[in-house]
FIVODREN-229890 format. One record per residue (C-alpha): residue in three letters; chain; x, y, z. Coordinates in steps of 0.05 Angstrom, whole numbers, plus 5000, padded with zeros to 4 digits. Layout:
BEGIN
   kollo   nunu      X      Y      Z
     ALA      A      X      Y      Z
...
REM end
This chain:
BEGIN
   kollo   nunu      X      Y      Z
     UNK      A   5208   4752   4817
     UNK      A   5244   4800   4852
     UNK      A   5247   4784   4928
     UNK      A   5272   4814   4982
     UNK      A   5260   4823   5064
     UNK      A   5242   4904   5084
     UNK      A   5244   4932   5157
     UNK      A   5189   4971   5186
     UNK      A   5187   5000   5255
     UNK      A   5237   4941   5272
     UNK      A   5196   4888   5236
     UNK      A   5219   4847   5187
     UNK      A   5163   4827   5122
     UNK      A   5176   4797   5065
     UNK      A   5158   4829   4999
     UNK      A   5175   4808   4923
     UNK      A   5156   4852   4857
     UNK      A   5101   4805   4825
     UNK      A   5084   4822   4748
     UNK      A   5107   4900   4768
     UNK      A   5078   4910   4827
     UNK      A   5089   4898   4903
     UNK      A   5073   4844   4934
     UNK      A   5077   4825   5011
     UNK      A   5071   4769   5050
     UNK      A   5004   4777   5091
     UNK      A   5026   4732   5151
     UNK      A   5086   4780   5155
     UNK      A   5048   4844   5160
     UNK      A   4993   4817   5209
     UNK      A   5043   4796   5262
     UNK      A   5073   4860   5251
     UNK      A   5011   4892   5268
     UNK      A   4989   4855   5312
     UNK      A   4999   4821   5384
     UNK      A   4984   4746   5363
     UNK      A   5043   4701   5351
     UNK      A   4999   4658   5301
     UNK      A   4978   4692   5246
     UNK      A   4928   4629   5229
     UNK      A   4897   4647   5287
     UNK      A   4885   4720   5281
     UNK      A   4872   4714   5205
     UNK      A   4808   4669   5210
     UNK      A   4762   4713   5269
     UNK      A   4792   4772   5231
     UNK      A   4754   4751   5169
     UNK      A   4686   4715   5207
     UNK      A   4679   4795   5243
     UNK      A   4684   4827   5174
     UNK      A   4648   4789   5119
     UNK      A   4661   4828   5069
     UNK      A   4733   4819   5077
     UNK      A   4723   4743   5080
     UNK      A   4683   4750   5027
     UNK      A   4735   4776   4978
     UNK      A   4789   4742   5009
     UNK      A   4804   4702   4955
     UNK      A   4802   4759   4901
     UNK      A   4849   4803   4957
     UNK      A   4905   4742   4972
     UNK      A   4935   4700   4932
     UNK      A   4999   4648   4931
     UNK      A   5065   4664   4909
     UNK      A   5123   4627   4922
     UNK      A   5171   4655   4968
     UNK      A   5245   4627   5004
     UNK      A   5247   4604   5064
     UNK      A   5296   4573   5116
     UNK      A   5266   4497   5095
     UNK      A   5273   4521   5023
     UNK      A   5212   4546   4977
     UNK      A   5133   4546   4998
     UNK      A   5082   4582   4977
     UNK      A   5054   4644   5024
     UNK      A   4988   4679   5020
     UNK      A   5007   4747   4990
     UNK      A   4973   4811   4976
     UNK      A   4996   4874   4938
     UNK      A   4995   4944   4973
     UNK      A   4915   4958   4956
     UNK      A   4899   4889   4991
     UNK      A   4952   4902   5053
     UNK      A   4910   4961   5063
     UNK      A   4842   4933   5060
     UNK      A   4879   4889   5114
     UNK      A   4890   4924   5158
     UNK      A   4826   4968   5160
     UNK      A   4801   4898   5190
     UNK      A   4862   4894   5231
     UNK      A   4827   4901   5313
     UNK      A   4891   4923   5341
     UNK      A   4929   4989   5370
     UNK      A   4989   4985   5323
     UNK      A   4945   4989   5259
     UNK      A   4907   5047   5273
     UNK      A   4966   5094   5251
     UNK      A   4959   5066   5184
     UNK      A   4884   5072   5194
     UNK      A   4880   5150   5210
     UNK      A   4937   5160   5143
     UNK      A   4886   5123   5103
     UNK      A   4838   5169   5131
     UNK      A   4877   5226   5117
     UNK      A   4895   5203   5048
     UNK      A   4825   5192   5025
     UNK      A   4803   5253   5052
     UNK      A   4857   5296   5005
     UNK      A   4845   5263   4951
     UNK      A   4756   5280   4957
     UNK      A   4785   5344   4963
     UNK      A   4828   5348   4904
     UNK      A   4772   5326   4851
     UNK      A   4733   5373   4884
     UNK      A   4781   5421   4872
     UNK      A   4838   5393   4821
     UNK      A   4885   5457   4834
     UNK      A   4897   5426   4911
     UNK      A   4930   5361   4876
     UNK      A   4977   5421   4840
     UNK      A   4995   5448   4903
     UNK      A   5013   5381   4939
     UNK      A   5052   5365   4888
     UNK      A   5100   5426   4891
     UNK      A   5097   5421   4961
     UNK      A   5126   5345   4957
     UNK      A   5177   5366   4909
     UNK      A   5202   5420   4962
     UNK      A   5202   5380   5019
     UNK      A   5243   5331   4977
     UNK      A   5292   5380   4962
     UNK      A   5283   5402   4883
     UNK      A   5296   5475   4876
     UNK      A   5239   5520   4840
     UNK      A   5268   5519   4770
     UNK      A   5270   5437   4776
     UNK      A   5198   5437   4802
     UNK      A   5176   5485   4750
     UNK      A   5198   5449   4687
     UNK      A   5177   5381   4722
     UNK      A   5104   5409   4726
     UNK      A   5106   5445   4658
     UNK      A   5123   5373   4634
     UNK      A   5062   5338   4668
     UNK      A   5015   5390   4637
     UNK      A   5044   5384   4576
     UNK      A   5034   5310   4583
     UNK      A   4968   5316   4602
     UNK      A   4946   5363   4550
     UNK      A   4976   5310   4489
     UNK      A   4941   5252   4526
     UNK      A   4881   5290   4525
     UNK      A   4880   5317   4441
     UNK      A   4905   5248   4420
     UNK      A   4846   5212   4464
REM end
């Protein structure tokens, strides 16, 4: 496993790349969101005020071991789809940023399979703001339809 500690708005979480995917530690990211110095503490009302969450807690978290000062222990994890479902639950100031992007983000995306072409649009308009230049973006979305359309006959 491939560990490592990120920053984020001056707070430090750990996160390692589990089986291909991201992983973080979920103590990490509730302090960070949070004003409670005891994660244990914040963790437990959190899930008794949203059963659903405490419900599929176990299915959302689960433990990977991870370095620490005293040497290895195990941490309750959870990859970036469980973070999120999180901190929807999270009752505090600092997560409703990330509440009003997931918002936002789930909102484009009903619009773009109600109308596929928007997702086309976003996408050149990501490659822009990044930088490309038209030609790059051009053959870069040529490619993806191409891809799409041999996925597609060979389905």
């Amino acid at each position: 496993m491939d560990s490592h500690i990120a920053v984020f708005r001056g707070k430090e979480f750990r996160e390692t790349l589990h089986n291909g995917e991201w992983w973080f530690v979920v103590e990490d990211i509730v302090l960070a969101l949070s004003d409670s110095r005891d994660s244990k503490q914040y963790i437990q009302p959190m899930k008794q005020r949203d059963p659903e969450l405490g419900k599929g807690w176990v299915q959302i978290v689960h433990t990977l071991p991870v370095e620490t000062s005293g040497g290895p222990q195990n941490m309750l994890y959870a990859n970036t789809e469980g973070i999120f479902r999180i901190i929807q639950s999270l009752p505090s100031p600092k997560a409703e940023p990330f509440k009003r992007w997931l918002a936002k983000v789930g909102y484009e995306r009903v619009q773009e399979i109600e109308d596929p072409e928007l997702a086309t649009k976003r996408t050149r308009a990501l490659y822009q703001a990044k930088g490309y230049s038209v030609e790059w973006i051009e053959t870069r979305m040529r490619g993806i339809a191409i891809q799409a359309e041999l996925t597609e006959e060979w389905k």
